[in-house]
N, C-alpha and C positions, 0 to 999 in steps of 0.2 A: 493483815488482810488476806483474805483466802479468795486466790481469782480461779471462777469457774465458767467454764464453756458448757454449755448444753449442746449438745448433736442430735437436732431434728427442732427445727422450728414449728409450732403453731400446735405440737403434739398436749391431748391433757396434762399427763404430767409432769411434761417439759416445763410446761407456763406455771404452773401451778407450782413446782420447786421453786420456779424461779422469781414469783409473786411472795414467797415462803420467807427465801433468803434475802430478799431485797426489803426486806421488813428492818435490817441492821444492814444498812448501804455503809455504814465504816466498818462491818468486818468479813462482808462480801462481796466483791465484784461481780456479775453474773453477762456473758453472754450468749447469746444464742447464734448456731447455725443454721442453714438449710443443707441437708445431702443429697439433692436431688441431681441437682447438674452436675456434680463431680468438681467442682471449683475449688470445694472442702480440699481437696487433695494439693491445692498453692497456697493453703491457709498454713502460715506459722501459729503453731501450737505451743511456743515455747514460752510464751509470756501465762501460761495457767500454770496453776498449780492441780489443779484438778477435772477431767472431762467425764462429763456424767453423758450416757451413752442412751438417750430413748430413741432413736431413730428405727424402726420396723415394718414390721407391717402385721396388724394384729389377727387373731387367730377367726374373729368372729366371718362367717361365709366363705372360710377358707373352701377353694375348689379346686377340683384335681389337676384343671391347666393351668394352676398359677402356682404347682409346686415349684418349677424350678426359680421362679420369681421371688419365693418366699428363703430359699436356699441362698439368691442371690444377693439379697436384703439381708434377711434377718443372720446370714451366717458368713458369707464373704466380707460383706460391706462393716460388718464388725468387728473382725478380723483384721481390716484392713486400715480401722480408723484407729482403733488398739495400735497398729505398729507404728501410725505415723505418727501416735502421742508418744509414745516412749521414745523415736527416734528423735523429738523434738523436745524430750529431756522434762516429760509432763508426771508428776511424781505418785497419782494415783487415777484409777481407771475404773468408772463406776458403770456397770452394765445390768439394765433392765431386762432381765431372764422370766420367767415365769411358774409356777407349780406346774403349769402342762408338761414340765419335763417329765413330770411320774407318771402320766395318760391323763385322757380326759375321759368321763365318765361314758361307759360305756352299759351300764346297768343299776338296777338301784343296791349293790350288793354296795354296804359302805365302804368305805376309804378314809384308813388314819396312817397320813406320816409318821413316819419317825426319822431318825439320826440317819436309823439303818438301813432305811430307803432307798434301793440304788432308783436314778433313775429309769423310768423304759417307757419313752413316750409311744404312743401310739398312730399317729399323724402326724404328717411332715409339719406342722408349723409347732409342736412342740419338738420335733428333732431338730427342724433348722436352729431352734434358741438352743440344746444341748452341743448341738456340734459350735458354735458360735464362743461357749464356755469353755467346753474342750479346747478351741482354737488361740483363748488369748489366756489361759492359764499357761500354756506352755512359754507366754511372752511373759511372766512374773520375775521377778528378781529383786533383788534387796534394797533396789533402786527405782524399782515399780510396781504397785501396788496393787494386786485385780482387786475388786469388789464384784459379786456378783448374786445379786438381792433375786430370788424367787417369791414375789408375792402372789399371794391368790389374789381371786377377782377385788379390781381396785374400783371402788364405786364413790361420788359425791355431785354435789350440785353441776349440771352441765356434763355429767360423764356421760356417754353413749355404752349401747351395747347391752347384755344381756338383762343388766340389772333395773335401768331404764327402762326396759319393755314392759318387767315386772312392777315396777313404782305403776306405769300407766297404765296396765293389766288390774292394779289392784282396785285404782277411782273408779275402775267402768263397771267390772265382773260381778253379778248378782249372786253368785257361788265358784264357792271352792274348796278341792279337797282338804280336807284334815288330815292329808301326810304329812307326819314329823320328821326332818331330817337335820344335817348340823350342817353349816358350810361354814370353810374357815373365808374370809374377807377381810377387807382392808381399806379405811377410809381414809378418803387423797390426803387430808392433814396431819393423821397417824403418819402415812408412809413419807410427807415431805418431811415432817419434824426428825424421820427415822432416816432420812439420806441426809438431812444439816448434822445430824450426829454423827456418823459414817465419817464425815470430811470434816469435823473438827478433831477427832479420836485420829484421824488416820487410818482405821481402819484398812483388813486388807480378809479376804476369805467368802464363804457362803453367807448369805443369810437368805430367814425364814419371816419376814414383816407379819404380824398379823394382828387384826383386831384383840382385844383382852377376852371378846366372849366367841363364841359361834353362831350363828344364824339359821334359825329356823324358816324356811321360804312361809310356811304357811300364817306365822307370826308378823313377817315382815307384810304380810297381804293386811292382815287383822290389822297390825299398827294402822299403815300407811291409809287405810278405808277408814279406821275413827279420826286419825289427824286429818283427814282430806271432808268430814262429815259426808260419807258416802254405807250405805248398808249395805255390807254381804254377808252370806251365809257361808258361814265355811262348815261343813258336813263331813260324815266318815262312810254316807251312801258312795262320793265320787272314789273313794279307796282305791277298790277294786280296778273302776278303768286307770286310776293311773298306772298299777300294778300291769295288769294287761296293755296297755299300752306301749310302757317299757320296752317290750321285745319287738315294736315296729316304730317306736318313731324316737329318735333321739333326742328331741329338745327335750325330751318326759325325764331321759336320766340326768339329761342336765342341770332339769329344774328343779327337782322330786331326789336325787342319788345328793347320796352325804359323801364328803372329803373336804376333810381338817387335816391339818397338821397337829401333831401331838403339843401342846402346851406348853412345854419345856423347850419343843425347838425354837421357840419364838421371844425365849427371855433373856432380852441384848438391855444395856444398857438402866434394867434395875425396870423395864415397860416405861422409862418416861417419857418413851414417846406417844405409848397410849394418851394423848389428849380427850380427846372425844370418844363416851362410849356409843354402842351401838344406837341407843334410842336416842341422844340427842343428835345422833349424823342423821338416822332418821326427820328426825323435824327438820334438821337443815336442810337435806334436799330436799323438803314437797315445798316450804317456807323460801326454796332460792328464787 
């Protein structure tokens, strides 16, 4: 049996691993922490075999007076719960990072990882998760195991955040543009089946989680308006202003700018974690 601590209580994908793994209660133990009071730090660690690390603070309305808060979370506070697992003889170390380490969109000019990808985030809340990696990679040794999973945007029933705006964006909006672009994603049940693999394998290194296909925004509006029986027009008149837009308001390249990961980064374990493709994660959140 494989006993696992989760670090950050009440977190999406905290619950949702651990809703995952608790599916085979004789070959997982799962519990959860809270890190908020600092109590975490009298917690004997030594009865897991492995601590899966979501505790952060996420990138969405990141603001410029909460940088050093996000430093102090997503980069100290990681750092710090890494050395107190290995001090307590915990034999793998699994850390929710993000694709923000390579920038976040900042124009509609596309964006394809590769291998060769160094990082260079562009915002403190993708540098706080790179210095956080840089910080417990130097704790690795042949007796502790980093994991450190870079997913793109992680979307499913109950998620918040970007993707949820657009689901609720698509029921209401009478038009939208027919800009094509690709975004790599990742749905919550792809990436838990992809962390129970991680911790039976032992795994230890980078990874690249991602959906089998990429995601078009303006498809994803189409879908989600014929499953919700709602009509819109999607058009190639609003083109232009998303184009112009671009250059003054950011949500535009967030929404409208393509970044994937190249294909090949993303092929662990043969894709069996791919469970769900794109169109039927679709039905399941408008259907949760």
């Amino acid at each position: 049996m494989k006993r696992i601590l989760i670090t950050g209580a009440n977190s999406y994908v905290g619950t949702n691993v651990e809703r995952w793994l608790m599916r085979e209660p004789d070959k997982y133990q799962v519990d959860t922490f809270d890190m908020i009071d600092g109590s975490w730090r009298e917690k004997d660690f030594s009865g897991y075999d492995v601590v899966f690390h979501v505790a952060g603070i996420a990138h969405v309305n990141a603001k410029k007076n909460m940088e050093s808060l996000y430093y102090k979370v997503n980069t100290d506070l990681t750092i710090e719960t890494a050395q107190h697992a290995k001090q307590c003889g915990v034999k793998q170390f699994i850390f929710m990072s993000s694709i923000i380490v390579y920038g976040e969109s900042k124009s509609l000019k596309p964006v394809v990882i590769t291998r060769e990808t160094e990082p260079k985030p562009n915002g403190f809340y993708g540098n706080s998760k790179l210095q956080a990696e840089i910080g417990i990679k130097k704790l690795e040794d042949q007796d502790f195991k980093v994991v450190i999973l870079r997913p793109p945007m992680i979307y499913g029933p109950g998620s918040k955040g970007n993707f949820s705006k657009l689901i609720a964006l698509a029921k209401k909006t009478p038009i939208f543009p027919a800009y094509h672009n690709q975004r790599s994603m990742l749905y919550i049940d792809n990436l838990c089946e992809f962390v129970r693999l991680v911790i039976d394998n032992e795994e230890q290194g980078v990874f690249w989680p991602q959906n089998g296909e990429y995601v078009d925004t303006c498809e994803v509006v189409r879908q989600v308006a014929e499953e919700a029986g709602h009509k819109v027009w999607i058009t190639r008149v609003l083109n232009l202003f998303v184009f112009l837009g671009s250059f003054f308001v950011s949500s535009i390249n967030k929404l409208f700018g393509s970044l994937i990961y190249e294909k090949s980064l993303s092929e662990f374990f043969n894709n069996d974690y791919c469970l769900v493709d794109f169109d039927s994660s679709i039905t399941k959140v408008i259907n949760a």
